[in-house]
Backbone and ligand atoms as CSV (ligand in chain L), in Angstrom:
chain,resi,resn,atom,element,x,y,z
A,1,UNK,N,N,-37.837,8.659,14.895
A,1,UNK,CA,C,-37.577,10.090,15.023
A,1,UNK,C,C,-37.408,10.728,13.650
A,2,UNK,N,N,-36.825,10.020,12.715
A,2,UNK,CA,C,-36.358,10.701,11.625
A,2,UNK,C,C,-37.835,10.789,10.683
A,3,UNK,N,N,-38.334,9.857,10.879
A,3,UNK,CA,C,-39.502,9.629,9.592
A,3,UNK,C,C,-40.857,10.277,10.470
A,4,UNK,N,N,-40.636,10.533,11.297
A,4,UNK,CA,C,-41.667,11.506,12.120
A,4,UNK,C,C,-41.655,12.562,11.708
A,5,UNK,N,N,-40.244,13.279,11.509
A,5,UNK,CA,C,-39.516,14.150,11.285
A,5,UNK,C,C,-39.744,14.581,9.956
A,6,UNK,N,N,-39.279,13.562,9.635
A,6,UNK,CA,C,-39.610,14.362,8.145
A,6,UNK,C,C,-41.104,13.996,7.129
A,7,UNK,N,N,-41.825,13.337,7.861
A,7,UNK,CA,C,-43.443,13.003,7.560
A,7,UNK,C,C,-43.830,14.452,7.837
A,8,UNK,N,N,-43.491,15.294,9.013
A,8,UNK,CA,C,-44.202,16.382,9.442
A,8,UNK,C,C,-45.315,16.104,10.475
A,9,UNK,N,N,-44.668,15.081,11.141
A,9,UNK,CA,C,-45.661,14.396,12.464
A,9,UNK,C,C,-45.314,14.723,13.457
A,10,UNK,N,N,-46.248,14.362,14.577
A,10,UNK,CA,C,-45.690,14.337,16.503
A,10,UNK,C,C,-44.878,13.767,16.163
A,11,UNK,N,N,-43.327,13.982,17.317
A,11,UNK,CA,C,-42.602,12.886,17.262
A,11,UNK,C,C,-42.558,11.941,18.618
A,12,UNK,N,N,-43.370,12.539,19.107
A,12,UNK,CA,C,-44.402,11.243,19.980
A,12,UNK,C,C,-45.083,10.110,19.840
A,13,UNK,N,N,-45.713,10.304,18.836
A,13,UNK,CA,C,-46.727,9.629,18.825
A,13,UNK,C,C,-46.865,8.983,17.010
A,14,UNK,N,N,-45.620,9.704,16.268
A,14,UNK,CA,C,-45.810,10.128,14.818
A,14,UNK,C,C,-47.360,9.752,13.721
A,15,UNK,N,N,-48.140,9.940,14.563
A,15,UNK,CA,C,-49.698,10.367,14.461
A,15,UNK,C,C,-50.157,11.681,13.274
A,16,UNK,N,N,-50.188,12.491,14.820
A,16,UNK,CA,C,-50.990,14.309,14.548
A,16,UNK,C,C,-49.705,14.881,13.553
A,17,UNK,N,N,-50.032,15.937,12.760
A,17,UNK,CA,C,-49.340,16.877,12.410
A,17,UNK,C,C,-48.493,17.843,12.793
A,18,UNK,N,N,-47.868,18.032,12.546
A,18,UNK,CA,C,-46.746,18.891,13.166
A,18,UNK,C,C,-46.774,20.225,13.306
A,19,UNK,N,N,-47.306,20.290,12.303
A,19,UNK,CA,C,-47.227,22.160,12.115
A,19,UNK,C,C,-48.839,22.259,12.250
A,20,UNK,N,N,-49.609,23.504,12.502
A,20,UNK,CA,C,-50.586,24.048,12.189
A,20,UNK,C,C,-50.875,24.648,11.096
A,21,UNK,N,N,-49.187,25.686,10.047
A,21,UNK,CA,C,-49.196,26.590,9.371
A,21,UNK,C,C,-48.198,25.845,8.666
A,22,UNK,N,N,-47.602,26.777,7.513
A,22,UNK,CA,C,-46.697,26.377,6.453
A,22,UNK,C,C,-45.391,25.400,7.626
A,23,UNK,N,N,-44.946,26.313,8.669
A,23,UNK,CA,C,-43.886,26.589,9.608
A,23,UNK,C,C,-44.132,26.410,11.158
A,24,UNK,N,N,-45.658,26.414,11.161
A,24,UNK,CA,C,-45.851,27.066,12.577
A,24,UNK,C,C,-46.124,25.639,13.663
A,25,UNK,N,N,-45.150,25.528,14.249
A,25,UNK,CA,C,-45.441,24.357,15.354
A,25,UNK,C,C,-46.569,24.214,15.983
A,26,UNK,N,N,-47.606,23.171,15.589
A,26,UNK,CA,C,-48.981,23.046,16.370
A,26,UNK,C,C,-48.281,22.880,18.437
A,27,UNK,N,N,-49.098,23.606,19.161
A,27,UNK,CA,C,-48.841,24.070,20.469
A,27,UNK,C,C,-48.956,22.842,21.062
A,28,UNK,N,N,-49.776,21.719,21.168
A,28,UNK,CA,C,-50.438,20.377,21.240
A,28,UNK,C,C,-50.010,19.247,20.306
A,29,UNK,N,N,-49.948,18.097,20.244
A,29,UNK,CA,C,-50.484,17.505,19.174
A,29,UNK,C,C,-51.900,16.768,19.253
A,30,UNK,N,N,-52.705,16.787,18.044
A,30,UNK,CA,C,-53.619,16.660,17.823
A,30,UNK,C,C,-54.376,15.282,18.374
A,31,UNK,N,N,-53.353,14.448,17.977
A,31,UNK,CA,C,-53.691,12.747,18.446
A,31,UNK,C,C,-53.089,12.491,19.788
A,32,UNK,N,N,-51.936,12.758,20.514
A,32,UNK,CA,C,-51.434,12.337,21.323
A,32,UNK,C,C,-51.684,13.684,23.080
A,33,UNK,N,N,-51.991,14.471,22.477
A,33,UNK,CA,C,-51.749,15.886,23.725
A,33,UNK,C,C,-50.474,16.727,23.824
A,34,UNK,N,N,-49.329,15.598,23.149
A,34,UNK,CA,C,-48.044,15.809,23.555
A,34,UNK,C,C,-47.759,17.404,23.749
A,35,UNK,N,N,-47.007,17.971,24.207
A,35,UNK,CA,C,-46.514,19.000,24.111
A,35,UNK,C,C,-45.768,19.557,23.220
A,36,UNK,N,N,-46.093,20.234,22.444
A,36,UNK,CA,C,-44.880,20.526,21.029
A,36,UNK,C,C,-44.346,21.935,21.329
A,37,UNK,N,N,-44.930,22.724,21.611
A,37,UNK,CA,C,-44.485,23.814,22.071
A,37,UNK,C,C,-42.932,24.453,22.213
A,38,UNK,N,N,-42.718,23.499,23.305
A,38,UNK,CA,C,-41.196,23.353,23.523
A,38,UNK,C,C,-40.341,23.215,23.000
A,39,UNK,N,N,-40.339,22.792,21.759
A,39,UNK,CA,C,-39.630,22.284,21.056
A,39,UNK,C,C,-39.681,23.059,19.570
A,40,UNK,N,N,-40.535,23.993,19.523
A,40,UNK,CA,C,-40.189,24.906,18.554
A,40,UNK,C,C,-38.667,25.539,18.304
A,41,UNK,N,N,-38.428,25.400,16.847
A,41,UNK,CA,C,-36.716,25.540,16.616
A,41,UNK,C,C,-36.865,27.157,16.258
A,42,UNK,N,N,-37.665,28.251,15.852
A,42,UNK,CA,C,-37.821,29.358,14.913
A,42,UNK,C,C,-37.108,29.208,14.109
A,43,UNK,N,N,-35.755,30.165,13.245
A,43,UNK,CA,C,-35.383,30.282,12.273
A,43,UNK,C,C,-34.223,29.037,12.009
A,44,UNK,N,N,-33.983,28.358,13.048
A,44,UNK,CA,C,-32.728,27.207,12.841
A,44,UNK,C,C,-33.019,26.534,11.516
A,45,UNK,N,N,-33.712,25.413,10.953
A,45,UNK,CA,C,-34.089,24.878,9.937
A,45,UNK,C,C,-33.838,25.796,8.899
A,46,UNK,N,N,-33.695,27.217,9.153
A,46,UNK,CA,C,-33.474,27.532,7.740
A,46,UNK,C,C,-31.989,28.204,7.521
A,47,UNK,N,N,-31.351,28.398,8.614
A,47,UNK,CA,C,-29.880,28.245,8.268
A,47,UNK,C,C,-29.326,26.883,7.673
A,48,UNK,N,N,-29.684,25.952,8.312
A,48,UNK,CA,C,-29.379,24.587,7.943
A,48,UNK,C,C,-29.840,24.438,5.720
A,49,UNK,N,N,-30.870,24.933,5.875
A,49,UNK,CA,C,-31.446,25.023,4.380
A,49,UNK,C,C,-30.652,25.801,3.413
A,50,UNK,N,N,-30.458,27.185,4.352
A,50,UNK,CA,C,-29.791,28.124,3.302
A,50,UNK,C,C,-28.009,27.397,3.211
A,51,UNK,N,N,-27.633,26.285,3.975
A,51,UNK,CA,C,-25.918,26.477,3.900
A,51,UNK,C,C,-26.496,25.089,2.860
A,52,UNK,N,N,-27.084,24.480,3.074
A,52,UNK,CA,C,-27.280,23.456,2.112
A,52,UNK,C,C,-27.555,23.435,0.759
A,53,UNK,N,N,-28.556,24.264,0.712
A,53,UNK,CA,C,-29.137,24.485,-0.748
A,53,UNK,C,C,-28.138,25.675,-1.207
A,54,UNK,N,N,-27.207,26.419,-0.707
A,54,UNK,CA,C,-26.415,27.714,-1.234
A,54,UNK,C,C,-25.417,26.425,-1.691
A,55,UNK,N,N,-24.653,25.876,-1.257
A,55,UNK,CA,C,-23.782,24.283,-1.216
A,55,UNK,C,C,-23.840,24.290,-2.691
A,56,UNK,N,N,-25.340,23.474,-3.086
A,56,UNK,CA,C,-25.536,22.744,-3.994
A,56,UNK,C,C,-25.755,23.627,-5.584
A,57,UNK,N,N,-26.761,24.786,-5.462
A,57,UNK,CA,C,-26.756,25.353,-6.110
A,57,UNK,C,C,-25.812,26.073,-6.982
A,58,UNK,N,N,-24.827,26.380,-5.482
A,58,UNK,CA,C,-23.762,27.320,-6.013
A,58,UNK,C,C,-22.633,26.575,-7.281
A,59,UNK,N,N,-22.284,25.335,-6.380
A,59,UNK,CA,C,-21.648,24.018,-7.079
A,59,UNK,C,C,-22.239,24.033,-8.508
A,60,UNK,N,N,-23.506,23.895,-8.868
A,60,UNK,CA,C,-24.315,23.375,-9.854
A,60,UNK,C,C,-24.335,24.701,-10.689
A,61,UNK,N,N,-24.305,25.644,-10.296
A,61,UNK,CA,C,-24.265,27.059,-11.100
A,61,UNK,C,C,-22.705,27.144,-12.043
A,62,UNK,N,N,-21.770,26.327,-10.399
A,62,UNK,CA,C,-20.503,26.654,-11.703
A,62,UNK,C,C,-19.894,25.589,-12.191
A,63,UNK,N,N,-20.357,24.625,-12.024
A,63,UNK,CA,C,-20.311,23.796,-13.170
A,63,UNK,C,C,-20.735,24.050,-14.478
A,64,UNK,N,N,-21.821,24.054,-14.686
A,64,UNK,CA,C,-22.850,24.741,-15.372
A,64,UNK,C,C,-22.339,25.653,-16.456
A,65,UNK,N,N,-21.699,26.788,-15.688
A,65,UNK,CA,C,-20.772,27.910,-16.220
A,65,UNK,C,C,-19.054,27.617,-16.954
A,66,UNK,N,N,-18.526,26.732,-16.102
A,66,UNK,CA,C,-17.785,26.269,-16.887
A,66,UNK,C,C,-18.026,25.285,-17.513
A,67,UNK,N,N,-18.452,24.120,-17.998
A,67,UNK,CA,C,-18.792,23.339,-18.633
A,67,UNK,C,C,-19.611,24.133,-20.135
A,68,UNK,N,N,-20.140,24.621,-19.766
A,68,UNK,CA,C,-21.306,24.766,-20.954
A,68,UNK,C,C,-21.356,27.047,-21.262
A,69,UNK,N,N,-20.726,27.379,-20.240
A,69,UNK,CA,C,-20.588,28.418,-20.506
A,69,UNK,C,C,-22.200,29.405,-21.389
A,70,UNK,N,N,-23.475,29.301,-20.645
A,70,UNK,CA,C,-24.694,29.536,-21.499
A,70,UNK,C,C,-24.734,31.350,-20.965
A,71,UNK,N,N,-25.387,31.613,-21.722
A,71,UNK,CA,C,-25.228,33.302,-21.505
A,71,UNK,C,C,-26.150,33.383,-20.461
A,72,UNK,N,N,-25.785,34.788,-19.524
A,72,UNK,CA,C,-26.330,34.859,-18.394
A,72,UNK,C,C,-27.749,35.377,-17.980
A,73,UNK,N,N,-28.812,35.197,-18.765
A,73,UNK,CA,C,-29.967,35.454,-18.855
A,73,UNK,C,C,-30.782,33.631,-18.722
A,74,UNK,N,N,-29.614,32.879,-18.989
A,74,UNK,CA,C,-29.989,31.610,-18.318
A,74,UNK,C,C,-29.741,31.427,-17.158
A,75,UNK,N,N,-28.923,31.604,-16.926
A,75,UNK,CA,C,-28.431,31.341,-15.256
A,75,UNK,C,C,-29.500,32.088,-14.371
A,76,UNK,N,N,-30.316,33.356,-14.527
A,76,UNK,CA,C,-31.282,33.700,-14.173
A,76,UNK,C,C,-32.252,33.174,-14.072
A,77,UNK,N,N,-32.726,32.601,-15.616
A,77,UNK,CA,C,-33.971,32.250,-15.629
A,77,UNK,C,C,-33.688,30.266,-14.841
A,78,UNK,N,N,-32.800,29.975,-14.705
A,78,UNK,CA,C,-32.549,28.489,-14.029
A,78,UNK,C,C,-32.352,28.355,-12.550
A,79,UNK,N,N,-31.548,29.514,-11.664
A,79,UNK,CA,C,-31.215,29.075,-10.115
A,79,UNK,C,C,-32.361,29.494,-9.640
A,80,UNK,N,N,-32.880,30.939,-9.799
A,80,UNK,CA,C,-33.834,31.491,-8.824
A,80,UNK,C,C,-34.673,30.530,-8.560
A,81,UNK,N,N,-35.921,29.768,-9.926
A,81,UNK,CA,C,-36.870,29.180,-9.424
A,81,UNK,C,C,-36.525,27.751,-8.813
A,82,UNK,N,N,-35.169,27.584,-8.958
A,82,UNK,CA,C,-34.851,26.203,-8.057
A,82,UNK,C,C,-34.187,26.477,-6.646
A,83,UNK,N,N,-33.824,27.691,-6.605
A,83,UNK,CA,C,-33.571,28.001,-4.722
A,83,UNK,C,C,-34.719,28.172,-4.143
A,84,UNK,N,N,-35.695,28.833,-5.076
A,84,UNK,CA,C,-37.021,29.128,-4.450
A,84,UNK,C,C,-38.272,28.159,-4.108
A,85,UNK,N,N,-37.982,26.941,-5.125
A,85,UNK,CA,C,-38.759,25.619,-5.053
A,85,UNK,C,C,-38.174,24.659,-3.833
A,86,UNK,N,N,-36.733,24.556,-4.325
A,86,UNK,CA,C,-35.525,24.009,-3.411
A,86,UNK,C,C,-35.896,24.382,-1.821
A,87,UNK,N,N,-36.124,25.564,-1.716
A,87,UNK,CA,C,-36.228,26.032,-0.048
A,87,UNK,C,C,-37.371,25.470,0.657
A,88,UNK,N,N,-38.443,25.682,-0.351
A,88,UNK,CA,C,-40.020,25.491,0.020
A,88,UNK,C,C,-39.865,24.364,0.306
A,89,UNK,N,N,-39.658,23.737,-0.372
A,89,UNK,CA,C,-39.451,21.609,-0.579
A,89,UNK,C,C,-38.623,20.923,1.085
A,90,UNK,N,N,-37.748,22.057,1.305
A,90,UNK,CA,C,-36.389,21.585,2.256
A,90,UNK,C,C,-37.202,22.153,3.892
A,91,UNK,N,N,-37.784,23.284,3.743
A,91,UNK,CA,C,-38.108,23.821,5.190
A,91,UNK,C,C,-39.051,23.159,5.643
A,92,UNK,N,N,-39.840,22.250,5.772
A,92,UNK,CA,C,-40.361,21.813,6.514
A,92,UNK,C,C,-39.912,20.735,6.828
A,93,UNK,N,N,-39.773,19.363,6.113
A,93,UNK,CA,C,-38.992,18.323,6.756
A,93,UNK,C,C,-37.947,18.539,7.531
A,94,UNK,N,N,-36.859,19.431,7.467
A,94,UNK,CA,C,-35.775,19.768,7.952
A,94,UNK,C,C,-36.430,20.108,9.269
A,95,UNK,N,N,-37.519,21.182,9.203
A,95,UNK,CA,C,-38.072,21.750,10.609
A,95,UNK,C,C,-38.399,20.729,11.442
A,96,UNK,N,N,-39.198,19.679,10.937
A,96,UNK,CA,C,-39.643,18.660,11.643
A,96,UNK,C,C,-38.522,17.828,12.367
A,97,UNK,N,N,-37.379,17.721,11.133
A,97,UNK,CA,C,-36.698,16.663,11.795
A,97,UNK,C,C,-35.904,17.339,13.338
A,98,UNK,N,N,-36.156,17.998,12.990
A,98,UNK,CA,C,-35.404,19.369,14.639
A,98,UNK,C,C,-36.081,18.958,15.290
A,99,UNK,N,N,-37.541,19.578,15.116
A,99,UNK,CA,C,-38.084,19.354,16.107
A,99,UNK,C,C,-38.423,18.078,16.755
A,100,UNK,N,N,-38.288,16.938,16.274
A,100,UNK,CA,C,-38.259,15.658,16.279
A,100,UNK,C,C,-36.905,15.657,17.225
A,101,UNK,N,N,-35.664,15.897,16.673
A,101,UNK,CA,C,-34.410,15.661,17.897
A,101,UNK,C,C,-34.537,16.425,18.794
A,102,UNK,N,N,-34.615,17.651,18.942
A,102,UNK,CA,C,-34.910,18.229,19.583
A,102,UNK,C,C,-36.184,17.446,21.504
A,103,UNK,N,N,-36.893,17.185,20.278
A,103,UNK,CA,C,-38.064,16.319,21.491
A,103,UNK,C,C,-37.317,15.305,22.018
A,104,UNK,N,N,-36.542,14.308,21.288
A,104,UNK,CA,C,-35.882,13.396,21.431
A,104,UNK,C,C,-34.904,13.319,22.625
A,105,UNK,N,N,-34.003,14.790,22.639
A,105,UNK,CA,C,-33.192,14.369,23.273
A,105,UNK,C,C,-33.782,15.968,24.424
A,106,UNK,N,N,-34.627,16.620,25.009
A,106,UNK,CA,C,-34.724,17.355,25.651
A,106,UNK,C,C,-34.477,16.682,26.839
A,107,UNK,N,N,-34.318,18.035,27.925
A,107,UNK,CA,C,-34.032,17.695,29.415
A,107,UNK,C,C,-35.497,16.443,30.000
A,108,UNK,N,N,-34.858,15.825,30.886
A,108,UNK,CA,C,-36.145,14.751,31.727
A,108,UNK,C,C,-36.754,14.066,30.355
A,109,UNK,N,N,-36.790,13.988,29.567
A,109,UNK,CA,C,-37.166,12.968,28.347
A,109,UNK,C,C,-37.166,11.464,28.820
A,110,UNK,N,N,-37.980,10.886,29.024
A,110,UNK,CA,C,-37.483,9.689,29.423
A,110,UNK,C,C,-38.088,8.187,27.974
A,111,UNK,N,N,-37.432,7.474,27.676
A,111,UNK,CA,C,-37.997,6.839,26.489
A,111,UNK,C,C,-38.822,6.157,26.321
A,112,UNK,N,N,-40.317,6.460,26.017
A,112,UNK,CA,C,-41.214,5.021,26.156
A,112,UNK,C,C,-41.469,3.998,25.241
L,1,ZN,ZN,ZN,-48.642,13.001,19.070
């Protein structure tokens, strides 16, 4: 489930691809038929992203600030492109792995 999950695979079959789009849950999967549909999370994965990566960043910003105290035209030019890389990097595995538990543990699921 997990490495399905975060491969960006069925978690059926951990085969076909997961998504169609950056985000977008393929309706089918490609290798197996499975149904993915259902199991689309929409914006969940990225609350999970934003409390995580806000977590780490924020931590790492003030360390950063107290430790080394660098004038604030660094701190600019350093968090943005790493929340913004950071997010890109985090939203899809995270999505997958949802949708992966998600499949996992839905109603009538039975384990094969
Ligand atoms: Zn599949």
């Amino acid at each position: 489930m997990w490495r399905a999950g975060l491969l960006c695979r069925c978690p059926a079959c951990g085969k076909g691809p997961l998504f169609t789009g950056f985000l977008t849950v393929a309706p089918r999967c490609r290798a197996c038929g499975e149904d993915l549909a259902a199991c689309e999370q929409g914006d969940g994965p990225a609350v999970f992203v934003i409390l995580i990566l806000g977590f780490i960043i924020t931590g790492a910003a003030l360390v950063v600030e107290v430790m080394f105290s660098p004038p604030y035209w660094l701190h600019v030019a350093i968090w943005p492109p790493l929340i913004l890389g950071g997010a890109l990097a985090m939203l899809r595995p995270f999505k997958g792995v949802l949708v992966a538990t998600h499949f996992r543990h839905r109603r009538g699921h039975v384990e094969r």
